[in-house]
C-alpha positions in Angstrom: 44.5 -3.7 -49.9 43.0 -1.3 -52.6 40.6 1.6 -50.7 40.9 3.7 -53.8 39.4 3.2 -57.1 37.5 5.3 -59.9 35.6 4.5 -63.1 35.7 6.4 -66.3 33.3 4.8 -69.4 34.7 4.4 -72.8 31.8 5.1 -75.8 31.6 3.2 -79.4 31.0 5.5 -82.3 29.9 3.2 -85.0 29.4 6.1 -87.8 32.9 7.3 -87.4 34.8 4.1 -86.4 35.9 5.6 -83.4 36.5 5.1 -79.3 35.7 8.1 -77.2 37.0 8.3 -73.4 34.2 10.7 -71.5 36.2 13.6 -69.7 38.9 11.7 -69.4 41.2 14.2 -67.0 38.4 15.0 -65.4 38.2 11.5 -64.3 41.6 10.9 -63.4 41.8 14.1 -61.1 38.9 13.3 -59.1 40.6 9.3 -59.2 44.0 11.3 -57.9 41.8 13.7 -55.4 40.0 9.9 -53.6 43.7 8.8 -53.2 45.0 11.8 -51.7 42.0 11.4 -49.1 43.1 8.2 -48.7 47.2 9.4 -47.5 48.3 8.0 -51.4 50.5 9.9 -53.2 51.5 9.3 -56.7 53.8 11.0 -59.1 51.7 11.1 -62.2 49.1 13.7 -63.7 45.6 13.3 -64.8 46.9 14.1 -68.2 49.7 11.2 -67.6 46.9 8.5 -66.1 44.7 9.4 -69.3 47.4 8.6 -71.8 47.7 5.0 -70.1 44.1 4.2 -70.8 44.4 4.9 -74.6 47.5 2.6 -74.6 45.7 0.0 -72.7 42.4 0.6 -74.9 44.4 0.5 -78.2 45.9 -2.8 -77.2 42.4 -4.1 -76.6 41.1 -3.2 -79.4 37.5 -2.4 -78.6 35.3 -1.6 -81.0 31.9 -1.3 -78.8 31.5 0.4 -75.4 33.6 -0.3 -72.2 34.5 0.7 -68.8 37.6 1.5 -67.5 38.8 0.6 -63.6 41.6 2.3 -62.6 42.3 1.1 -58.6 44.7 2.4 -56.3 46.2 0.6 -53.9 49.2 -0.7 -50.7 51.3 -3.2 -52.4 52.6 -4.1 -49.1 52.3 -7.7 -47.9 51.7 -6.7 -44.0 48.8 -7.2 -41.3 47.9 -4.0 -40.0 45.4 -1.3 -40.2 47.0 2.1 -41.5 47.1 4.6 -43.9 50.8 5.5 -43.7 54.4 4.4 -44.1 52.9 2.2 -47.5 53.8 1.8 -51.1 50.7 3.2 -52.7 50.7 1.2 -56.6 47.8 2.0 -59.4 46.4 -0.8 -61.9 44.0 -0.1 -64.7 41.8 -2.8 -66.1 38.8 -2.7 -68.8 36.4 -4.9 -70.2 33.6 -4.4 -72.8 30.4 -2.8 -71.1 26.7 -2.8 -72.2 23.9 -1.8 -69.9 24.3 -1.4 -65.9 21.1 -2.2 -65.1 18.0 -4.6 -67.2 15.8 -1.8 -67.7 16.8 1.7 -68.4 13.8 2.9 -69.1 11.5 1.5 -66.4 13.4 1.0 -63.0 11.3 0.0 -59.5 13.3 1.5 -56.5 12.8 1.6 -52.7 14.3 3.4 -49.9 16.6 1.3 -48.1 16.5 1.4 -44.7 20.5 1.1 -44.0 21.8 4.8 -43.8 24.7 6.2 -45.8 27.8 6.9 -44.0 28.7 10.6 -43.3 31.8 12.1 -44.6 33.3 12.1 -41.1 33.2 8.6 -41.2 34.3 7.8 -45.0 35.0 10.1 -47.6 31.9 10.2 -49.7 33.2 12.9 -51.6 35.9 10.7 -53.3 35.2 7.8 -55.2 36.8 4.9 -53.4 35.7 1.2 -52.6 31.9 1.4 -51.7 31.4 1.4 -48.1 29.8 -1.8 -46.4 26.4 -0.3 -45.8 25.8 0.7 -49.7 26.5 -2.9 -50.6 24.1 -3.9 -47.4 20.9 -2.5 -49.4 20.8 -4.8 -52.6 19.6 -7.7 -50.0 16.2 -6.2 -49.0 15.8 -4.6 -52.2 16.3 -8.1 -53.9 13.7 -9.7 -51.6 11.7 -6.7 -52.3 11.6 -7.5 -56.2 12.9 -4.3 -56.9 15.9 -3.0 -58.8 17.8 -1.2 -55.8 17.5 1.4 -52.9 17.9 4.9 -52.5 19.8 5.4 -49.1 19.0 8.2 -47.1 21.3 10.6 -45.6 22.1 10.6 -41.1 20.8 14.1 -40.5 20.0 15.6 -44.3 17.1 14.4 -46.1 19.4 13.1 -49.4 18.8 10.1 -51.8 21.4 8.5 -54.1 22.7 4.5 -54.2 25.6 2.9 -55.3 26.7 3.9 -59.0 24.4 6.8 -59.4 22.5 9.9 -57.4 18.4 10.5 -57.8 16.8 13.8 -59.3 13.8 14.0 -59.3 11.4 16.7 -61.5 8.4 18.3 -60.4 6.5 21.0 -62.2 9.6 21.4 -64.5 12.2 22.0 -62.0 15.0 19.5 -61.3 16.3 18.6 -58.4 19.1 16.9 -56.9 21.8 17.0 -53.6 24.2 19.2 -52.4 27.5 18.4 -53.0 27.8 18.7 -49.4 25.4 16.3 -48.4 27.6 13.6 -48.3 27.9 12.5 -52.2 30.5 11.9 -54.7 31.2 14.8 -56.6 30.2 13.2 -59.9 31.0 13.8 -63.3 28.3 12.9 -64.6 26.2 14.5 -62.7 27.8 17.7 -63.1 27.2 16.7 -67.3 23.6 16.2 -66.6 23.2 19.4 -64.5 24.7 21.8 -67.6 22.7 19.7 -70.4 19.4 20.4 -68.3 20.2 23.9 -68.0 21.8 24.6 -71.4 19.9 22.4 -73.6 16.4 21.3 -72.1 16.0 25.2 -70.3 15.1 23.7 -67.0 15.9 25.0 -63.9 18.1 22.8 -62.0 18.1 22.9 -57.8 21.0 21.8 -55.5 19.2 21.3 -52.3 18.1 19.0 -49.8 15.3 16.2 -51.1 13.0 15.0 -48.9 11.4 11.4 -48.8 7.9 12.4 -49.6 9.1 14.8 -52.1 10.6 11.8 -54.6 6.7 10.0 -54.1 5.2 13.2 -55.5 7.6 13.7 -58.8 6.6 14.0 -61.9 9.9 12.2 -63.2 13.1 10.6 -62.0 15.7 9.2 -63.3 19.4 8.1 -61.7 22.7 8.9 -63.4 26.3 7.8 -63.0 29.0 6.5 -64.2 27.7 2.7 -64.8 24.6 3.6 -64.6 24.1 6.8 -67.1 20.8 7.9 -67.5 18.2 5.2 -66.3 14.7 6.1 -65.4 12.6 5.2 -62.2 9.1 5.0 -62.8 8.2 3.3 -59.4 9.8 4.3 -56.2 8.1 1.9 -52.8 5.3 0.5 -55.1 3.9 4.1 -55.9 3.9 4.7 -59.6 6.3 8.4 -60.8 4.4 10.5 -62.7 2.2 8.4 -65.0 4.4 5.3 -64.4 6.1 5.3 -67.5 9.3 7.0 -68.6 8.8 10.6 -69.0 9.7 12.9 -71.9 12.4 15.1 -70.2 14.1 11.8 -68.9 14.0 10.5 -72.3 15.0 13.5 -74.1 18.3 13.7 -72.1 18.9 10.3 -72.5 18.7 10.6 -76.1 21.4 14.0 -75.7 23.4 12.3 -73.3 24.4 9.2 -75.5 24.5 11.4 -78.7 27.1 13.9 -76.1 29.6 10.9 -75.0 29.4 9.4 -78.7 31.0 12.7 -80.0 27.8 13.6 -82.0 27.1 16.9 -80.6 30.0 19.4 -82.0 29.4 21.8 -79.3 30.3 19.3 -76.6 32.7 17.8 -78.5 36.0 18.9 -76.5 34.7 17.0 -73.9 35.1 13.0 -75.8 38.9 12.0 -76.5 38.9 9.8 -79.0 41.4 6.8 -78.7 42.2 5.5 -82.2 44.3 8.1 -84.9 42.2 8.8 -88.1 44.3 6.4 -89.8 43.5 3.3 -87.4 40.1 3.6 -87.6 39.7 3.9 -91.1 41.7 0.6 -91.1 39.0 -1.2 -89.0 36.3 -0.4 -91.9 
């Protein structure tokens, strides 16, 4: 069985030739911190995990973008249902990766009416298989003819679906959950959080959301790992804002992609890339 697994997207720069791995150790510590959750221990480092994916990506040779699925798992062949006394094994796979969803810059989303699970019943703070009830809300949303569902939260007011969390902007202030409000501690929405702040100057809120509070926004957009930086401009049939993408959505999109590509010097430290100077001046 595999409960653990993790995602870490791998960025084509076509002016420089070059691969770049998005926080790379970053990745791999939270992938090490949802197997630890999970009673697996492993011997190996972020730094360690990291290094494997540049191997496996310079074998593949990619020269567009990917994503990387590292999975965690019990290499035991037994029937049972436990956590302990197994052999805990990792396996990393990637394949070339283009959008996540058909259109980035105009999704229509509903709330779902499953709930989320609560932390004390599956770690939502790690990142591990999605639990049943997340894959449960594609159905209605399908017969719905909409993209996907926001799922809200037991007891606290949150929205977020499977591969990304919501923030919403009204009257130029951001919002989006606590981390303690039963969501994966993402990456990339920590990213998004500091290139609000230190780049757009706009105040950014960890709080609570409320359901009516989403219908009312000026903008929102859902980032992740597969997903990015795509925009909602419809949430239950009621158009966001003027119904069209809006310009602090687009403008982060356009800093985001320039940010993972290695474009922006300042954030720079933050994209490995995986092929030596020398290798990709041999791919021009």
């Amino acid at each position: 069985m595999g409960p653990g697994s993790s995602r870490d997207p791998g960025y084509w720069n076509e002016e420089e030739e070059q691969l770049f791995v998005f926080r790379p150790e970053e990745h791999f510590r939270r992938f090490l911190d949802s197997a630890r959750l999970l009673c697996m221990e492993f011997p190996y480092t972020e730094n360690e995990l990291a290094e494997r994916v540049f191997d496996l990506l310079r074998v593949e040779k990619y020269r567009t973008d990917c994503y990387i699925r590292p999975l965690a798992y019990f290499s035991d062949e037994i029937i049972g249902v436990r956590l302990h006394n197994l052999t805990p094994e990792i396996a990393i796979m990637s394949l070339p990766f283009g959008s996540y969803v058909d259109d980035e810059e105009g999704l229509h989303i509903t709330v779902s009416s499953w709930r989320r699970v609560d932390d004390n019943m599956i770690p939502a703070r790690g990142r591990s298989r999605a639990p049943t009830s997340t894959r449960r809300s594609p159905r209605p949303m399908h017969n719905a003819r909409v993209w996907r569902g926001a799922g809200a939260e037991p007891e606290r007011p949150y929205f977020g679906r499977l591969g990304g969390k919501l923030l919403p902007d009204r009257r130029g202030v951001a919002s989006t959950p606590l981390v303690t409000d039963n969501i994966l501690e993402g990456i990339t929405r920590r990213t998004i959080i500091q290139l609000l702040r230190d780049e757009l100057g706009l105040e950014v809120q960890e709080r609570p959301i409320d359901r009516t509070e989403i219908y009312l926004a000026d903008e929102a957009f859902f980032c992740g790992t597969g997903v990015q930086i795509a925009a909602i401009t419809r949430i239950d049939h009621r158009a966001v804002g003027t119904g069209l993408m809006g310009p602090i959505t687009g403008s982060l999109r356009k800093l985001y992609f320039d940010v993972v590509r290695g474009r922006v010097r300042k954030y720079r430290d933050w994209c490995t890339p995986v092929y030596a100077p020398k290798e990709a001046a041999a791919r021009k």
